[in-house]
Structures are given as structure tokens and as C-alpha cells.
C-alpha positions in Angstrom: 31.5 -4.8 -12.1 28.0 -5.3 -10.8 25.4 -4.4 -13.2 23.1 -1.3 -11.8 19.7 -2.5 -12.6 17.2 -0.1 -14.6 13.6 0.6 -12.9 10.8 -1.1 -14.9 7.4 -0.9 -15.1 7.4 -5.2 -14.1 5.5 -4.3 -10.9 2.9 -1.5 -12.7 1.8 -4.2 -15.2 1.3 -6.9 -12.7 -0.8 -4.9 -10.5 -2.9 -3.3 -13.8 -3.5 -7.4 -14.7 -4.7 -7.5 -11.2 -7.6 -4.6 -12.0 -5.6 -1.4 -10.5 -5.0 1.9 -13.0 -3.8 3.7 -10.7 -0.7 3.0 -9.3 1.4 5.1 -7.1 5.2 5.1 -6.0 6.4 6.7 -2.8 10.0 6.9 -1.6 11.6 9.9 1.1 14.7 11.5 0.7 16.6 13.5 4.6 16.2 10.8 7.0 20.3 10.0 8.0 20.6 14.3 7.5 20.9 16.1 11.3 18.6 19.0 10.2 15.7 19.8 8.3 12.7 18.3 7.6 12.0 14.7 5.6 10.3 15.3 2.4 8.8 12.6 0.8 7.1 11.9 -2.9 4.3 9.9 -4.6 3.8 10.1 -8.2 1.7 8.0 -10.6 3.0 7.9 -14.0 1.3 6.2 -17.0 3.1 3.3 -18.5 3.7 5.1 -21.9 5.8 8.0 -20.4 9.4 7.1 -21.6 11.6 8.9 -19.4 15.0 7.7 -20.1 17.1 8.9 -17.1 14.7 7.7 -14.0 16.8 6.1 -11.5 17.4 6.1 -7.9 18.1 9.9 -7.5 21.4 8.7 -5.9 22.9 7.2 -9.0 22.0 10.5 -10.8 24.3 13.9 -10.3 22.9 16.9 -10.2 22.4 18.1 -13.4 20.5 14.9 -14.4 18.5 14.8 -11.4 17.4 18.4 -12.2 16.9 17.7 -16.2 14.9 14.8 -15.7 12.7 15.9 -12.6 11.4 18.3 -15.6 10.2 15.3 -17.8 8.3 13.5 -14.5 6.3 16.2 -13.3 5.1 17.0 -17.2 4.6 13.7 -18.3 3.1 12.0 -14.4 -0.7 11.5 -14.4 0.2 13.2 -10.7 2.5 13.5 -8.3 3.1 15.0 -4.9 5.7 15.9 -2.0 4.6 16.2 1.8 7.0 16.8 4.6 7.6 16.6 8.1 9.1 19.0 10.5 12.5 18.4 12.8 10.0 18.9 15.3 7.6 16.4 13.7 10.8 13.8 13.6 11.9 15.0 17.4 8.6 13.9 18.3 8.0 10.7 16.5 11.1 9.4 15.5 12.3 9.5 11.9 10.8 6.2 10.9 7.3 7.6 11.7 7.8 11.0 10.8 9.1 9.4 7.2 5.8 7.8 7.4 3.7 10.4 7.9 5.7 12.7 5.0 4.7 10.1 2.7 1.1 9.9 3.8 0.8 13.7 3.0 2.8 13.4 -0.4 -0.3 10.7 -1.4 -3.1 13.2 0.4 -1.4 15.5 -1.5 -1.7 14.2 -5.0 -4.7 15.9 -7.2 -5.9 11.7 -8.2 -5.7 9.6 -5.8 -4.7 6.0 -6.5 -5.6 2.8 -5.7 -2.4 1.1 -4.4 0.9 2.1 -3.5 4.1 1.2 -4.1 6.6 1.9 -1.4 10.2 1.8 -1.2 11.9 -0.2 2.0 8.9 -0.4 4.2 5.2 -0.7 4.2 3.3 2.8 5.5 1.3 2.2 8.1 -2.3 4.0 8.8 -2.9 4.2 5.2 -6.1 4.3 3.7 -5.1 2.0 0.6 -3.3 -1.4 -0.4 0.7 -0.9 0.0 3.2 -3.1 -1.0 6.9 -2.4 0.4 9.3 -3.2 -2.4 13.2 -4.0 -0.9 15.0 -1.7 -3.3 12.1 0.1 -5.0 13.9 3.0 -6.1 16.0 0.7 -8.3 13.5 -1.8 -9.3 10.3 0.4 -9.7 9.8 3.3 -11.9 7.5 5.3 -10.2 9.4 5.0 -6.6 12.9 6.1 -8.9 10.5 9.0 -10.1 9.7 9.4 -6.1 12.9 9.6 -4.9 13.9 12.0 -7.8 11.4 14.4 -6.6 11.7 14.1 -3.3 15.6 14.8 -3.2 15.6 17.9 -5.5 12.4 19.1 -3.5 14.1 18.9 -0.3 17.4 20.5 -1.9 16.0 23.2 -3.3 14.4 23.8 0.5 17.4 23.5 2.2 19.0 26.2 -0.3 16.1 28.5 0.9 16.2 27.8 4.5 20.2 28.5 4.2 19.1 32.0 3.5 17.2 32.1 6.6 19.6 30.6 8.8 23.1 31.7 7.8 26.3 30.0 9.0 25.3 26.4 9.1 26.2 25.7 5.4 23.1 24.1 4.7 22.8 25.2 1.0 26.4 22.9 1.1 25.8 20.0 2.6 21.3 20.1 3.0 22.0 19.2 6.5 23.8 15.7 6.6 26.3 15.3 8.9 29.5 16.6 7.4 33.0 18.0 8.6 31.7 21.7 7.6 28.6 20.8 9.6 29.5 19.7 12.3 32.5 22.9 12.6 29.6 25.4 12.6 27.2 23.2 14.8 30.0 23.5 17.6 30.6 27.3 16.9 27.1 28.3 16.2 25.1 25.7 18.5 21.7 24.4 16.9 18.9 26.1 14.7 15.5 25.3 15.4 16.2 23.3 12.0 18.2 20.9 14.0 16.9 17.3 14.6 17.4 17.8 18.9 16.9 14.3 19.7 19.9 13.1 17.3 22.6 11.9 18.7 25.5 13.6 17.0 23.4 17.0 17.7 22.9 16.0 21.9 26.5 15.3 21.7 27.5 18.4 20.2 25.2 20.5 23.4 27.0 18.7 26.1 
């Protein structure tokens, strides 16, 4: 079995040595989902905060992802979601609409920092250093912490907007592409939720 490695502050302490304090992580969680909006993360957390559980929020279940999202947002020095619309994404394409969730999760935050950390890709139009990181939410602590808060944040919003748009199951599924999704999609046709210019969803209108 392949060992899982454990997010670390390696990348923090280099930058720090460097002359940053203020280091922030940014990751996304709804891109490969067919509706709802992207919601994307930045947190800055100081290196003392010993947070036992942060890992990429897909390695944790449920329970942990909601037990430790408590410890991040007490212990970060700040942190911040942003979002873009399935209209936004329509528009732009998810890669830029991702982008531009993650540029309001750093306007967002109440300090702002001095570099970024960012999982996958660089963000473009940004205002301050960025250093992509391949992996980030498995190597970097404050992505992990990112993509913790970004995927209960964008849960939790899906569970609301599945009040507001009954049928489509989206408290079950949040809006990825599953058999119970696609079965109301064909029997309902699309919400305005619905990302329009995805595939699966065209398909689904012919």
C-alpha cells in the first residue's frame, strides 16, 4: 500500500526564510459537478496551529471534515470562501470561473497576505506572488485547510439550494453527475443551477 502523505508546513517555512509572514493557501472544490456554483478557499494559518486531522478534504468523511473545519476557522489568522455562479462558469469556462472564485476567497480575507499558495495551477490576474503546488492539498497545510473549507462551504450550499429547487436531489449528490442526477435532469429538465454549457446537461436537452 502506498503511503498517503501528511500536509506540512515545508513550503510555509521556506517562504517565511524568504521574508513573507503571511502566507496563504487556496484550493476549489465543484468544478467536475453539472450544477452549482464553484466555491473556492484561502486561509492563512500560523505555523503553531496543530490541527491534527487537515488533509485533502477528499481523504476525510464527513464527520471529520465537519469536526475539523471547526479547529481551522478558530485557530486561522484568516480565511475566506468566494464563489462563482453556473452562469459565471457558462460564461467563462470552469477553469476561469475556478479562478476568479479563488481571487474573491483572497479579496475576501480580513488580512491580506503576501503570497499564495495554490493547488494545481497558478491564478492568473492576481495582485500577489503565487506559486502553483502539483498536489497542494496533500503536501501543503494551508491548501488541505482550503480545500476543507471550500468543500463543506459549498455542501452546506447545495443542502440550501436543494430547498429551493426540489426534485434534483442536490442535497444527495451537491450536483455531480450521478445516476439519481441525471434520472431527474431527464424528467425535470435543468434549473437555472445547471452548468448549460456542459456537455452531459446539452445532451440531456436534445
Amino acid at each position: 500500500m502506498v503511503a498517503v502523505p501528511t500536509p506540512t508546513f515545508k513550503l510555509e517555512r521556506e517562504l517565511i526564510s524568504q521574508g513573507f509572514s503571511l502566507i496563504a493557501g487556496v484550493d476549489e472544490a465543484g468544478c467536475g459537478c453539472w450544477a452549482g456554483p464553484v466555491y473556492a478557499a484561502a486561509v492563512i494559518l500560523p505555523l503553531d496551529s496543530r490541527i491534527s486531522l487537515i488533509r485533502d478534504s477528499k481523504r476525510l468523511s464527513l464527520a471529520q471534515r465537519e469536526r475539523v473545519i471547526v479547529d481551522i476557522k478558530s485557530k486561522a489568522t484568516a480565511w475566506a470562501i468566494g464563489t462563482a455562479s453556473a452562469q459565471e462558469i457558462d460564461e467563462l469556462n470552469i477553469r476561469q470561473a475556478s479562478f476568479l472564485a479563488m481571487r474573491r476567497a483572497l479579496a475576501n480575507l480580513s488580512i491580506q497576505p503576501q503570497t499564495v499558495l495554490s493547488d494545481g495551477f497558478k491564478i492568473p490576474e492576481l495582485q500577489l506572488p503565487c506559486r502553483r503546488i502539483i498536489g497542494g492539498d496533500r503536501l501543503v497545510k494551508s491548501i488541505a485547510a482550503a480545500s476543507i473549507i471550500a468543500k463543506v462551504e459549498r455542501d452546506l450550499e447545495m443542502h440550501r439550494l436543494d430547498q429551493l429547487y426540489p426534485g434534483y436531489g442536490f442535497s444527495q449528490h451537491k450536483g455531480y453527475g450521478t445516476a439519481l442526477h441525471k434520472q431527474s435532469l431527464e424528467e425535470l429538465g435543468p434549473s437555472i443551477l445547471h452548468r448549460m454549457s456542459y456537455k452531459p446537461i446539452q445532451n440531456i436537452q436534445k
